[in-house]
N, C-alpha and C positions, 0 to 999 in steps of 0.2 A: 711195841714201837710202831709210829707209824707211817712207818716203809717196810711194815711186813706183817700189817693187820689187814686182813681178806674181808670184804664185807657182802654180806648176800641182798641181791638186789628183791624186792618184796615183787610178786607176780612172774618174774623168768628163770629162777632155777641158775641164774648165771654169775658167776661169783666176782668180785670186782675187787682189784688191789688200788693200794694208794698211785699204782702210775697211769689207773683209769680216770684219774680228779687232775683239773688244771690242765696243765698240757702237756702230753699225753708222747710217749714214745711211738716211732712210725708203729703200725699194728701193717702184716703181710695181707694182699687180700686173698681171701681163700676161694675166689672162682678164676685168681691169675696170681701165683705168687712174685709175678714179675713186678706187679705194682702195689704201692703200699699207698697209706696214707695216715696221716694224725688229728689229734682232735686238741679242742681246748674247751673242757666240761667245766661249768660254772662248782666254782668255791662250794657253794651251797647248796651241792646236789646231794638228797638224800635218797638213800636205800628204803628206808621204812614210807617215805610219805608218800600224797596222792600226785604231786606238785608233776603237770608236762610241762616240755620244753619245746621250744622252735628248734631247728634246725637250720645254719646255711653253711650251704657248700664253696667255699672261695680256689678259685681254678685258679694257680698258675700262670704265670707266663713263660716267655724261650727259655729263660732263666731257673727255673725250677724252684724258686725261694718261696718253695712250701712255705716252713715253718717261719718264712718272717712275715708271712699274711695268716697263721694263724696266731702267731703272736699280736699282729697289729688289731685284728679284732678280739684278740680277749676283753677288752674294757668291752666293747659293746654285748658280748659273749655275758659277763655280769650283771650289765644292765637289764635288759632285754630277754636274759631268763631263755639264752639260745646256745644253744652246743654247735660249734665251730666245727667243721669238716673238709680239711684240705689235703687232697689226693698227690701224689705225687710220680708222676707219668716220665720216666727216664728218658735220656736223650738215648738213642741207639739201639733202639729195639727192633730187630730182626737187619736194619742196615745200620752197621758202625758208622759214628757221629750223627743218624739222620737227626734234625732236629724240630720238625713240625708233626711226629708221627699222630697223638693227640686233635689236633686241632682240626682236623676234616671228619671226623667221629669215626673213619674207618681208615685200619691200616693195615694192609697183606694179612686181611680174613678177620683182624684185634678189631672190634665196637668197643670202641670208649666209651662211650655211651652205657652200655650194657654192664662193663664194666665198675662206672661208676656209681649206677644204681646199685649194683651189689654191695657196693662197701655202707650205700645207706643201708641197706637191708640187713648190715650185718650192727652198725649203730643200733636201728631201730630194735634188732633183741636185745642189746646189750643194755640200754638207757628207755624213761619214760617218751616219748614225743607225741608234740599233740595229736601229729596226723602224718598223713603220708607225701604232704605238700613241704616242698623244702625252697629259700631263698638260696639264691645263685648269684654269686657276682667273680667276674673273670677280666682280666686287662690284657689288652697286646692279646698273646697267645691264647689265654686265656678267654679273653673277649671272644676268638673266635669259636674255641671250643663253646662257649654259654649260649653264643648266639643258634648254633645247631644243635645241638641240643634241646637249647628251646623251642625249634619247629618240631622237634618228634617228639617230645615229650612233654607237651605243655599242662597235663592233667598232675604232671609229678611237680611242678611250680606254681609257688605261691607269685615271686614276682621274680624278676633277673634282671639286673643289671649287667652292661654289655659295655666294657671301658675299651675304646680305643680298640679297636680290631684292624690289623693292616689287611686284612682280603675279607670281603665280605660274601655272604650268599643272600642273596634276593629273592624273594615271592615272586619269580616268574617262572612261569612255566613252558617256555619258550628256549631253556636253556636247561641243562643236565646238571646235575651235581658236579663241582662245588659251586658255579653260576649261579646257578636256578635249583629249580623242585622240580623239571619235568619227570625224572625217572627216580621219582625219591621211593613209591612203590616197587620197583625191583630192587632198586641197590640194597632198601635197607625193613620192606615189605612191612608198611608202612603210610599213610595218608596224612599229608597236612590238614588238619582241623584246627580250621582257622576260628571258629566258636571256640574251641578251647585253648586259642592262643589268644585270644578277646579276654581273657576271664584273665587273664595273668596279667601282672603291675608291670611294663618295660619302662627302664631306664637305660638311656643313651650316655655315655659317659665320655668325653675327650677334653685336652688341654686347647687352649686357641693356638699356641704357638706350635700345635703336634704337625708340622708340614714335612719335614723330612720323608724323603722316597726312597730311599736308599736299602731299605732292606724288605720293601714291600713290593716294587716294583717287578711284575711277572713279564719279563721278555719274550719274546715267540716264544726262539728256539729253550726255553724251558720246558722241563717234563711236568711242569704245573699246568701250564698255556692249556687254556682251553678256550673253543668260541666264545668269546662273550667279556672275556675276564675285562678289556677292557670299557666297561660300561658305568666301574665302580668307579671311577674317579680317579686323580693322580695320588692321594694321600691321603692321610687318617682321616681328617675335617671332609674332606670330598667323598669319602666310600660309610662313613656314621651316617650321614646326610641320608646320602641313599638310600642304607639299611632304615632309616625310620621313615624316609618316605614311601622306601617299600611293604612297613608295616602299615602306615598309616592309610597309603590305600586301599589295604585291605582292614581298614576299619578297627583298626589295634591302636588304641592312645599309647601314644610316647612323651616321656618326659624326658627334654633334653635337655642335659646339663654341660655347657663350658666353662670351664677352670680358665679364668683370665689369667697371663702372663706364664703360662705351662707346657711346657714342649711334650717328648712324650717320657715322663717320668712317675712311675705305680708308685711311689713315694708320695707321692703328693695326690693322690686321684682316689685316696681310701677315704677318706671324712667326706663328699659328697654321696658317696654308693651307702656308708652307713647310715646318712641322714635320708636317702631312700627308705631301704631296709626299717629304720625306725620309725618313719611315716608309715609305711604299711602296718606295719605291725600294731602301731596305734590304734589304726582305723579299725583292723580285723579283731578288736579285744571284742 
């Protein structure tokens, strides 16, 4: 039967069931088993053949609706000949209800970041992939999490899409993490290499009607408030702006896309990141 035919993958020694195809049960990560994540592997993936695959990783947002952004890109997942990897980073982790712990890439000693390299690494033994460059795209929370991300890690992306981020961090270095980059070598021991943020596809992602301030808005007296925060702008459309003008100073093409008549809703903001994603992926055949 085939929900309990094991099939041996051809070059890794690693054996694969029917709930490794399609979409896929959360898998625990094994360098944090506090976080898990799922996949959705294309229909037509075989064990015996030469055939790689792409890779994208889709982030989350406050919401945590993994699985209905690895569901949403399955179609492009068959198309595209790309295996779907969406992580799933719990609300509450070390402070009960905290809800942003993710999205600054570090939290009480946790690098998400580091993190979520490992669950690729733990793909990559498991499945073909072409290379070690994976597509990213994150909304709202998510957004924030791809946008940092992609300052440290820009040699592990092909390109990233960045939807709607309510706090942003800027190429400046006149200002500490999460502001700026001034002290991004000690926090996180580390250098912005901005040649290798050049080399990566950005997309800017937001609705026009996303103006709402309501849940982005950093007060002083918050334990977020740091120098600086207020330079991004009052709301989503004001602080994307930023964020791509502060790439674009530093010589990083950005494609920016607004979604006419869209407040801020990940429901509606997935068919431009894919038509990203699918432009790239063209160009690099």
């Amino acid at each position: 039967m085939a929900d309990t035919q094991e099939r041996q993958r051809q070059g890794h020694g690693i054996k694969l069931s029917f709930y490794d195809f399609g979409a896929t049960p959360f898998f625990a990560s094994q360098m944090d088993q506090r976080f898990s994540y799922c996949l959705y592997v294309p229909q037509d993936y075989s064990e015996t053949a030469e055939k790689r695959y792409d890779l994208a990783v889709i982030v989350h947002g406050t919401g945590r609706t993994a699985t209905w952004y690895r569901d949403r890109f399955a179609g492009f997942s068959e198309k595209n000949d790309c295996i779907v990897l969406a992580p799933l980073f719990p609300v509450g982790i070390i402070e009960p209800g905290e809800l942003s712990n993710y999205k600054r890439i570090e939290f009480h000693g946790i690098r998400y970041d580091l993190i979520l390299l490992s669950m690729v690494d733990e793909v990559a033994a498991k499945y073909r992939l072409r290379d070690r460059r994976f597509l990213m795209y994150g909304y709202s929370g998510g957004g924030q999490f791809c946008q940092r991300f992609y300052m440290l890690h820009p040699l592990r992306l092909r390109a990233v899409s960045i939807g709607a981020p309510g706090v942003v961090t800027l190429l400046n270095a006149d200002y500490d993490w999460w502001v700026g980059v001034r002290d991004i070598q000690h926090r996180f021991d580390r250098k912005i290499d901005i040649e290798a943020m050049r080399n990566v596809a950005v997309q800017t992602l937001v609705g026009s009607e996303d103006t709402q301030t309501w849940e982005i808005t950093i007060p002083r007296h918050s334990k977020l408030w740091m120098d600086g925060a207020d330079l991004q702008g009052a709301n989503r459309l004001d602080r994307i702006e930023a964020l791509a003008q502060s790439f674009e100073t530093a010589g990083i093409r950005v494609r920016r896309d607004v979604v006419p008549g869209v407040a801020h809703s990940p429901f509606d903001m997935a068919d431009p990141a894919e038509d990203f994603f699918s432009t790239i992926l063209k160009q690099q055949q």
